[in-house]
N, C-alpha and C positions, 0 to 999 in steps of 0.2 A: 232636793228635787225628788228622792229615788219615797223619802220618806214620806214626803205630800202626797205622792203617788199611793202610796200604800194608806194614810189618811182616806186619801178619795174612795178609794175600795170598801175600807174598814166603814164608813159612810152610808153606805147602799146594803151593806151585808146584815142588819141586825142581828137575828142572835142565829147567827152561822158561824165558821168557821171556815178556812179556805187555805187548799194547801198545795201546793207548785214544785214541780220538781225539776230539776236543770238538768239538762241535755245528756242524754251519755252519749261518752266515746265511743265510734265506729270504727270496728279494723278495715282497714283500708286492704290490706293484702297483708297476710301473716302475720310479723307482729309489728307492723306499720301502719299507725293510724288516720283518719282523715283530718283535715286541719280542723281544728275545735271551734265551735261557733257555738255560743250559747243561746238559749230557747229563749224567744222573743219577750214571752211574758215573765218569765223569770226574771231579764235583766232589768225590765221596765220595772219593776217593783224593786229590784234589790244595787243594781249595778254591777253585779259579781257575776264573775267571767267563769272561776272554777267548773269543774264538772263533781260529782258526787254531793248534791247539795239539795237539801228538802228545807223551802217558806212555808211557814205555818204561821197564818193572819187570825186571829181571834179575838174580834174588836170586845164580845162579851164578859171577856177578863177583868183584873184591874187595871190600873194606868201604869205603865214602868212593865207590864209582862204580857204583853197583847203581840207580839213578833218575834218567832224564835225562827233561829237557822241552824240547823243542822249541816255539816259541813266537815271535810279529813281536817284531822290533828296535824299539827306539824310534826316531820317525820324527816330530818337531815338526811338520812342515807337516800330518801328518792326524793329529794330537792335538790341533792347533786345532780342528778340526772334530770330531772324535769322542772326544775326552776322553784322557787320560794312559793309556799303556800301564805295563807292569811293566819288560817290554825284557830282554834275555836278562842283560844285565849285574847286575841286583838280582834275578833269580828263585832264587839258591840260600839269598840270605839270606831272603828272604822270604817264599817257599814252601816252603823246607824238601828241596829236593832236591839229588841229590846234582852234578847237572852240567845246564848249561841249553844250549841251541842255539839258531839264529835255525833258524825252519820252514824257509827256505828249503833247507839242508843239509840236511834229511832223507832224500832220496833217496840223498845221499853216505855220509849217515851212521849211516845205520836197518841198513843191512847189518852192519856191526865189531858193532854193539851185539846180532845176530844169533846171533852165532858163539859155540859153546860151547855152545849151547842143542841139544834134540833135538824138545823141542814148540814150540811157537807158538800163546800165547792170543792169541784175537783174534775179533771177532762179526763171520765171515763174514756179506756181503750186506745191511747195514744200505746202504751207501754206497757208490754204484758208484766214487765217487774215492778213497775209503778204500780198499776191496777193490784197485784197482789200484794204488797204492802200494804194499801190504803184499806183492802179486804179485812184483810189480817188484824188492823188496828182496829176499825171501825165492831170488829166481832169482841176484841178485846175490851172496848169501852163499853163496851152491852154492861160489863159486868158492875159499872157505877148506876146502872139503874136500880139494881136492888137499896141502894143506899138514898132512893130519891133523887137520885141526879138525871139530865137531861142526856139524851147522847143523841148524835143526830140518825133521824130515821129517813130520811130526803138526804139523795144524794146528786147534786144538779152542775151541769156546764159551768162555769165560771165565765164565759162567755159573753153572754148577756151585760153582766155587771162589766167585769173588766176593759173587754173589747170595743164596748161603747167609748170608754174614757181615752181608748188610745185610737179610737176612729179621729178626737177632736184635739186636731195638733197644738201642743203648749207655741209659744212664740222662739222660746229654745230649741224644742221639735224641728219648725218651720225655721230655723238658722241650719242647721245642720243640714236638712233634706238641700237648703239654694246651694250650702260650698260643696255637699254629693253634687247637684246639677253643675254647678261651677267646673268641678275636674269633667266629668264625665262630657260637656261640651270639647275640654282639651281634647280629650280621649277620642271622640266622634273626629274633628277637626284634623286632629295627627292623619287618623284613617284617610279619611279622602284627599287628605295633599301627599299623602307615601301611594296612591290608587292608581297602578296602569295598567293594563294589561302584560299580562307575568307575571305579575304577582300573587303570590298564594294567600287563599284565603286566611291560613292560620298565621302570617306574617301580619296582615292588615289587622287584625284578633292581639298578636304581642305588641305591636305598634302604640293602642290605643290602652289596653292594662300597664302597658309601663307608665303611660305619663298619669293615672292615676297613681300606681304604688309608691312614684318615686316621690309626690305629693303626701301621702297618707293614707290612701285611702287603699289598703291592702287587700282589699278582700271585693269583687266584683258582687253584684248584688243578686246574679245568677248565672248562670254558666252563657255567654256571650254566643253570639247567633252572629255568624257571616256568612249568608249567602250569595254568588253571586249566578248567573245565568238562571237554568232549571232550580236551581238549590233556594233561589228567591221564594220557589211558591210552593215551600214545604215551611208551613208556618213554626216550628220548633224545631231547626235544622241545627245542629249543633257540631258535626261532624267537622265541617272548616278545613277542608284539603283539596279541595278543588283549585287550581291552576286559575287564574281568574282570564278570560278572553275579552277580546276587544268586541265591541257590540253588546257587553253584558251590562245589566244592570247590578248593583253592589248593595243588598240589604244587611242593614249593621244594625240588632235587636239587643243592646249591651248597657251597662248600667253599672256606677262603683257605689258601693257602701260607705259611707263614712259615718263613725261614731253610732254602729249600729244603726243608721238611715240609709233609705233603698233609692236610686234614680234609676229611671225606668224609660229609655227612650231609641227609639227606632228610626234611621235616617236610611233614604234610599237614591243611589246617585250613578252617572256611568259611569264606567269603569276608565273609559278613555275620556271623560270630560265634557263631553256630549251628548244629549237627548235625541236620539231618532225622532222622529214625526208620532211616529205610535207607540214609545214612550212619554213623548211630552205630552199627549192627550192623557193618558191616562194618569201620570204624574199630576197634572191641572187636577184632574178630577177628585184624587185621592187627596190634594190639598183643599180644594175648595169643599171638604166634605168633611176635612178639619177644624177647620175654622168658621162652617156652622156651629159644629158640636162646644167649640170651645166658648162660643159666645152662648150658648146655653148654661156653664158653668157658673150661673150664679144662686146668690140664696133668693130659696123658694122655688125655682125651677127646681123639679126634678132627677134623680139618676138615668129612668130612660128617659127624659128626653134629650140628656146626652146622644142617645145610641137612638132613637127618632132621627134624630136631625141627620145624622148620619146617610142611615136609611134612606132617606127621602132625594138627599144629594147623589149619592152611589147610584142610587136605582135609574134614577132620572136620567144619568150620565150613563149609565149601562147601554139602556135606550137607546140614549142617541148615538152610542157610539156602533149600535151594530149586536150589540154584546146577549140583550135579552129583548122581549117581548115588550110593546109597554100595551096599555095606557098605564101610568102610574101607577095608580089607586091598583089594577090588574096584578102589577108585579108585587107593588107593595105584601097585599092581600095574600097572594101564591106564594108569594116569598119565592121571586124567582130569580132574586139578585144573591140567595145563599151559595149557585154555582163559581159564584167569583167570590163574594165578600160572606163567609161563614163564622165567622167572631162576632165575640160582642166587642163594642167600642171603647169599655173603661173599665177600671178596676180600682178599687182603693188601692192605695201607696203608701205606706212609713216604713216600718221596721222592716215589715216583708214586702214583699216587691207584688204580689198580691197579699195587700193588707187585710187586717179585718174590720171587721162591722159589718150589720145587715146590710142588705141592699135595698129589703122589704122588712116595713113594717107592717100588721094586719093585713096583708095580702095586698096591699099597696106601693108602688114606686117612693122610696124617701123622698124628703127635700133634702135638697143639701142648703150644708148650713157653713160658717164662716169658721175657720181652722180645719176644713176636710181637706183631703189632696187625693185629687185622679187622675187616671192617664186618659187621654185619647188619642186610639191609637186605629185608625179608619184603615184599610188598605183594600187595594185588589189582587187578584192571584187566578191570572190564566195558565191552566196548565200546555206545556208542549206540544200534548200531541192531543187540545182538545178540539175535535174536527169542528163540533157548532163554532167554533169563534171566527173571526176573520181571521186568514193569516198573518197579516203583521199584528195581532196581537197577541199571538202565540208564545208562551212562553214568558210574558210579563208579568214581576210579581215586583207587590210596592205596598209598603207600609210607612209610615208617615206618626210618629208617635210623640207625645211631650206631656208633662208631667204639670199639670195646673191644682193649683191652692183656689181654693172658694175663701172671697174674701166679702168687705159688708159689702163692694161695688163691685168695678173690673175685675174678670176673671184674672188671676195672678199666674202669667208663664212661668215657671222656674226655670226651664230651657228653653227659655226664645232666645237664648243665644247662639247655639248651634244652629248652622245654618240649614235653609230648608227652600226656601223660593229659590227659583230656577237660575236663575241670573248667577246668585251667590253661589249655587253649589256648582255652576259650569266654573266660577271663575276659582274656582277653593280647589278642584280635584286636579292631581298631579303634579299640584305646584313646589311639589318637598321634594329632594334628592332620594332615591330609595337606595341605601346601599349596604350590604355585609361584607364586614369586614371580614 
């Protein structure tokens, strides 16, 4: 797999070269570091988890020496302490490339591997130690042009080329992204049947990461968002200590990783298992303004007219509920429905949880095409103490999110299993014993 991948690259690069360097360690506090999660594009080409590791792709080689890894030696005295390395000696059998190095040589050796090339992929300005390596070498390979050799004088994103191939999910891809949605609905599900009022935010938060970790899926896809009451319509709330009260609404913005795949999904419910009047309106709203968007999910349709359809549902519904001004087309126009609803409605989804790929091509909205995957994720967010609104809408914040695959026909839910219609989520919430032992 890891090596078709890198085929698919080496494919589009002619006579470039292209070179990827794996995530360094973070101190977390002193000499305690954060947990290791390797760099997206890194694992996608290579599978290798390590940190201190530089892919060097150079399709213009011969056949048998076009993929070197640089990579630590193996070193017994710190694989007691930090666990077995790969070591440069087993990295061709077991990763699949074509020539391995200890990191240390790179500086020596990133230049030869240089030469013959006229571009250079590579993501200026992530890493000021990255960036000065790649300086360093690229000065050093000047020196094969006296001898007629090429070195690259363009030096470009890797982006373009890469990020396209991993915008269009392999069917492997798209297995892994449904069993992330598969835990991640557990996950949602635990949450609203442990939900009552008393409950603290960060309980209903370990609730729902344990029934993923105890499954696999170790690692959340980003730092998990429970808000409830006010704390709903702070779109990036992450804090999670709030005391949760009866009357509040419960947004849960959380999502597991599995096998380096993101799921990405937002559910919002009462806290005591009940919709007020002027939650359920706006609840209605924020759903039927999902399931516009999602029936736009197919090929040929558009990215925004994902986030169109949206629009057009919100605004209308703003309207009438009191919220803003219409005639439609009025609001539309003024954009007067950014006071409640200020996001956009999708984002690509794989590895990272905002994926990549363009969203524009030539200054144009894409098509979407069959193996993409996006969120839509519509919501409203009345603040507290905002005097325009009515009062009972005070204070209501709702987002509504799920994670869809563009496929040749029906748009593909990967989480329409967690629940979301009203009916389901009054009869799902409270229904679990919450207890610490």
């Amino acid at each position: 797999m890891f090596r078709e991948r890198r085929e698919a690259l080496m494919s589009r690069m002619r006579d470039a070269v292209a070179v990827f360097f794996a995530a360094p360690e973070q101190i977390r506090n002193r000499d305690v570091h954060f947990d290791y999660r390797q760099e997206s594009d890194f694992f996608f080409l290579t599978g290798f988890e390590e940190p201190e590791a530089v892919l060097v792709v150079a399709p213009g080689r011969d056949e048998g020496d076009r993929v070197a890894l640089f990579l630590r030696t193996r070193d017994p005295a710190k694989e007691v302490w930090d666990g077995e390395r790969v070591g440069v000696d087993r990295a061709v059998e077991r990763l699949g490339v074509d020539k391995a190095f200890p990191i240390e040589s790179l500086a020596k050796t990133l230049p030869e591997w240089l030469k013959g090339a006229r571009r250079l992929y590579f993501p200026l300005g992530r890493c000021p130690e990255d960036d000065a390596a790649i300086v360093a070498a690229t000065k050093a390979a000047r020196l094969h042009r006296k001898h007629g050799h090429d070195t690259p004088g363009d030096m470009l994103d890797p982006e373009d080329l890469l990020h396209e191939i991993r915008l269009l999910k392999s069917h492997a891809e798209l297995e892994s992204m449904r069993h992330a949605a598969a835990l991640t609905n557990l996950g949602h599900r635990r949450a609203m049947a442990m939900c009552r009022p008393g409950v603290y935010e960060y309980q209903l938060q370990a609730a729902m990461e344990y029934e993923w970790s105890v499954r696999g899926a170790r690692r959340t896809a980003y730092s998990s968002i429970v808000g409830s009451g006010p704390n709903a319509c702070v779109l990036h709330y992450r804090t999670n200590h709030r005391r949760i009260e009866g009357g509040d609404l419960v947004l849960i913005d959380a999502g597991c990783e599995y096998d380096y795949y993101a799921s990405d999904v937002t559910r919002t419910f009462p806290a005591n298992g009940r919709f007020t009047d002027a939650q359920r309106q706006c609840y209605a709203l924020v759903l039927a303004a999902q399931k516009a968007s999602i029936a736009q999910c197919r090929p040929g349709h558009t990215f925004d007219a994902v986030h169109q359809a949206t629009l057009r549902v919100l605004a209308q519904g703003m309207i009438d509920l009191g919220l803003i001004e219409g005639p439609l087309e009025t609001a539309l126009s003024e954009k007067r429905y950014e006071r409640y609803y200020m996001h956009r409605t999708s984002h690509w989804l794989g590895m990272d949880v905002h994926d990549v790929g363009r969203y524009y091509l030539g200054g144009t909205s894409r098509a979407l095409e069959p193996g993409m995957v996006l969120t839509v994720e519509p919501g409203i967010y009345i603040a507290p103490h905002d005097e325009q609104a009515p009062v009972a809408f005070r204070g209501i914040g709702i987002r509504i999110e799920d994670d869809i695959a563009v496929t040749q026909g029906e748009p593909d839910v990967l989480t329409a299993a967690i629940p979301k219609e009203i009916a389901d989520i009054e009869a799902l919430v409270g229904t679990a014993p919450f207890e610490i032992a």
